[in-house]
Every structure is written in structure tokens, then in C-alpha cells.
C-alpha positions, 0 to 999 in steps of 0.5 A, spaced: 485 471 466 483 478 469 476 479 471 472 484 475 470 483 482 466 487 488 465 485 495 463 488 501 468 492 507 465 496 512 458 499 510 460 499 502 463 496 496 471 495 494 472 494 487 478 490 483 480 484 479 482 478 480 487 474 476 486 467 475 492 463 473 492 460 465 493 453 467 486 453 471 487 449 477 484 448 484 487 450 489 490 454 488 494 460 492 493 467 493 496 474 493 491 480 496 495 487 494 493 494 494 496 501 493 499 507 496 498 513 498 492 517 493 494 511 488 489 507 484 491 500 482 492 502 475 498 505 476 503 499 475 499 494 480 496 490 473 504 489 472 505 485 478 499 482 478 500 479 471 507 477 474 505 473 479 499 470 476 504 468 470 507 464 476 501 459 478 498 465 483 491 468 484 491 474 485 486 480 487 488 486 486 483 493 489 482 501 490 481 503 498 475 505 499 474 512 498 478 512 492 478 509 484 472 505 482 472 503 490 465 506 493 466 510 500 466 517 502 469 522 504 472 521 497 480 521 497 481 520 504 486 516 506 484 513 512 489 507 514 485 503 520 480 503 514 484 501 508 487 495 513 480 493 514 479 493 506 486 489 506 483 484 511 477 483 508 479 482 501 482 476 504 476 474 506 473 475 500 480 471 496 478 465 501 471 464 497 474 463 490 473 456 489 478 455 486 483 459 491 486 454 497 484 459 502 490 456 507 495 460 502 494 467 502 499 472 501 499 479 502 503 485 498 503 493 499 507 498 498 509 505 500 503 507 504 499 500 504 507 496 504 505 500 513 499 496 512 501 489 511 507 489 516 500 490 521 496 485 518 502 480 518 502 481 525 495 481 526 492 476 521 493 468 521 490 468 516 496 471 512 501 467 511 507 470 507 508 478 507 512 483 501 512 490 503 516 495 498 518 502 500 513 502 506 511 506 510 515 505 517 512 510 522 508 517 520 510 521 525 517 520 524 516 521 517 513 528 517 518 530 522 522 530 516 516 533 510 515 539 514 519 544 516 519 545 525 516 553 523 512 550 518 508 545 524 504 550 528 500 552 521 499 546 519 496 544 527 492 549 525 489 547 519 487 540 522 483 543 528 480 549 522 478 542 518 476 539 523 472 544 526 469 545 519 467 539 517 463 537 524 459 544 522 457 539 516 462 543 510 465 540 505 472 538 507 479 541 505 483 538 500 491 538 499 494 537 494 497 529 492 503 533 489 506 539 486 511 541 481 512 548 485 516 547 491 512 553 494 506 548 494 505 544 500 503 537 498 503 530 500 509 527 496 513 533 495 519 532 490 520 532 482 520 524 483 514 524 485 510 529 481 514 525 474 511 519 477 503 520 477 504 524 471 507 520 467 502 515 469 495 519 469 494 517 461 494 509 464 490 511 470 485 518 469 482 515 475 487 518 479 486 524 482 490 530 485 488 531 491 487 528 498 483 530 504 486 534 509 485 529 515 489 525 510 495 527 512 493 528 519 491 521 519 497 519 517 501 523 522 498 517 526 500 512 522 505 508 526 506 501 522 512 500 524 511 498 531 508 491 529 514 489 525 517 484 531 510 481 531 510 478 523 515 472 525 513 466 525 510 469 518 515 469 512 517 476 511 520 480 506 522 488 504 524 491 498 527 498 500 530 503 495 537 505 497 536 514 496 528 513 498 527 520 501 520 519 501 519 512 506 525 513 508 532 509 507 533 509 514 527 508 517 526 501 513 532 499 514 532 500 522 525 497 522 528 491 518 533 489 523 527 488 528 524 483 524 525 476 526 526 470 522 524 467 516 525 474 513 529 477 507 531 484 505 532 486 498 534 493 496 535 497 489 537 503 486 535 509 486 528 512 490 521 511 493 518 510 485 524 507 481 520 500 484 514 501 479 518 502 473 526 502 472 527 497 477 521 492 476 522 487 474 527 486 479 521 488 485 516 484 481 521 478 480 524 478 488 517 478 490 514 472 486 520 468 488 518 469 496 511 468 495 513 462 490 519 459 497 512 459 502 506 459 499 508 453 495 513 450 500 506 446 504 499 447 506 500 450 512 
């Protein structure tokens, strides 16, 4: 059973569903997860859900703030210290279901929020078992890849023309999510990831194409992959896409040999948006299996 659900994070309100599992017991545990970069959970996130309630969890899935039916403003910033916090509070919000055991409480992201939850693990107790699926590793590295070298000193321009325009109280600059023209600079650049949201627009016309231009200057900064050594004791799993030029191969497979025990690697075929669709019931099946191994294991 799937129904409606608000709660409060940082001065407004987040919004979602949360998933009741069809026997209806107490005590049951919980998964919270959330989306990537400039997605709204209706691009795929009910998918997963519904796996993983059909598996006996509750499960809370939600906007960012500042995107889909989420409250916030700047509208389409992506801020990754504020989609954290989201995180960290929708976990508080899972512990007061009545019928969630709050000592069970699992966490999924992917892509951009799949950074996001190799922190949280780290930093979070309360977390007790952590997926993340094509994750962001380290953006720095990431955009040293995205941008030509003779392409950096403009976009540093662009920031500081942004940010001096915004502090004179205009209107921010936006940049578009994706293109299908390669001369167009974008978030996510490629074919594969202009297919992947216009395929799924007819699902989420929430979704809009475009995000600010801190954005991207935001998660130049974003640097997820250095708490991976701190999520042990907290099993950890990721699920990394073998031609992924996104979040890169290497980067998440380097960043996984740095992870301690209990920790578990699965890869797939192809690349960053093959998770969601051609290779789902794959990702869906490995992740409800990891959560099933430690959120049942005991009531820890």
C-alpha cells in the first residue's frame, strides 16, 4: 500500500510515499531512498520501491528539496549538503511510523544521491545498511573528465558572473540537465543520458530540464567518496555499471577496494542509466537480497 507522506527538512517541506508491506505487520524495517541528479522519484524510484516492499520492507521514498513535489527554493538547485540533510531527516521522519522498528533502517541512493549515502553511512548510526548504485564518487575528479581543460577558465567565469548576479538579488542562471546537441554544455552530457530523461518525461512531467548554474559549481565540491572507509562496520553494498562514463568505472571501483568489511560489489553491463531499466531487475533483485542479509539478520 502506497500513500502520501510530508515532513519537515531545514525550513520546508519534503514530499513522497511511503510503501506499507501487504501483510501489514509491526515492526517492520525500512528503507529510505531518494534520486539523483535533477530526478524526481517518478523516474523509476516506484520500481524499486514496490520490489522492496513486496519484500516485507517499508519503504519512504522522496524529492530533494527544491525539486518535483518537494517544497525549497532556489527551484532546481541541486545542493548536496542540503539533499543530505533531506536524507537524514527523512530517516527521522521513518522512525516515527509506528509500525516501522526505527532500529532497522536501511538507505538506497544512486548516481548523485548514491555519493550521498556512502556519507550518511559514515556518519549516521542510525543507518544500518547502505546500497549505492552508480555513485557519485568524487566531483572534482568527475568534472575534470566533463569539461575540456581550455573549457574551465569560462565556466570559472560563469560561476563568479553567477554568483555576483545572484548576491545583486537576480535571478539565477540555469544550465540545462541534458542536450541532445553536443555543442550545448549540459549536466549530463551523452546520448545515453538525453534518451534516458526523455524516455521517462511521460512518467515524470514533473521533471524539468534544467538545473541551476551553482549547481554544477556545488558539485564540483561534492567529494562523497572520501567517507567510504568510515561506513564499516555498516554493511555496505555498490552496484557499479561496467562502461559507466558518467560516475565513472574506475572511480567507483577504486573507491570500493577502500571500503572495509561487510561489503559486497556487484557490476552490470553497460552504462550510468542501464540500472533503471535494462538491467533492473538485476539492481533491484541484488539490492533487496542485501537489505533482506542485514536488516533481518537481527535487531541490531
Amino acid at each position: 500500500m502506497r500513500t502520501d507522506v510530508e515532513f519537515p527538512s531545514e525550513g520546508c517541506t519534503l514530499r513522497g510515499w511511503l510503501y506499507r508491506p501487504a501483510n501489514g505487520y509491526d515492526d517492520r524495517p525500512a528503507i529510505v531512498m531518494a534520486h539523483g541528479l535533477s530526478c524526481v522519484k517518478e523516474q523509476y524510484l516506484d520500481r524499486y520501491a514496490e520490489v522492496f516492499a513486496t519484500a516485507g520492507f517499508g519503504v519512504l521514498v522522496y524529492d530533494h528539496a527544491n525539486f518535483g513535489a518537494s517544497d525549497g527554493a532556489p527551484r532546481q538547485e541541486v545542493d548536496p549538503v542540503l539533499q543530505r540533510r533531506g536524507y537524514r531527516d527523512a530517516i527521522s521522519f521513518a522512525q516515527t511510523v509506528p509500525w516501522v522498528d526505527p532500529t532497522r533502517i536501511g538507505i538506497w541512493g544512486t548516481s548523485f544521491s548514491g555519493g550521498h549515502v556512502i556519507e550518511i553511512g559514515a556518519t549516521d548510526r542510525r543507518v544500518k545498511c547502505v546500497v549505492s548504485q552508480v555513485p557519485t564518487i568524487s566531483g572534482y575528479q568527475s568534472a575534470l573528465r566533463r569539461t575540456r581543460a581550455d573549457l574551465v577558465p569560462a565556466l570559472i567565469a560563469r560561476f563568479e558572473a553567477d554568483r555576483a548576479a545572484r548576491y545583486r538579488g537576480e535571478a539565477p542562471m540555469m544550465l540545462p540537465a541534458v542536450s541532445d546537441d553536443p555543442t550545448v554544455a549540459c549536466a549530463m552530457g551523452g546520448p545515453d543520458s538525453f534518451d534516458f530523461f526523455t524516455e521517462t518525461r511521460p512518467v515524470a512531467p514533473g521533471w524539468r530540464n534544467e538545473i541551476t548554474l551553482r549547481s554544477a559549481e556545488l558539485a564540483r565540491e561534492n567529494e562523497p567518496g572520501i567517507y567510504i572507509t568510515r561506513i564499516s562496520p555498516t554493511p555496505f553494498l555498490m552496484i557499479v555499471a561496467e562502461k559507466d562514463v558518467l560516475t565513472a568505472t574506475d572511480l567507483c571501483l577504486s573507491a570500493y577496494q577502500q571500503a572495509l568489511p561487510p561489503k559486497r560489489l556487484v557490476t552490470i553491463p553497460g552504462g550510468h542509466f542501464d540500472p533503471y531499466v535494462r538491467q533492473f531487475d538485476r539492481t533491484s533483485g541484488a539490492a533487496r537480497d542485501w537489505f533482506a542479509e542485514h536488516l533481518y539478520a537481527s535487531n541490531r
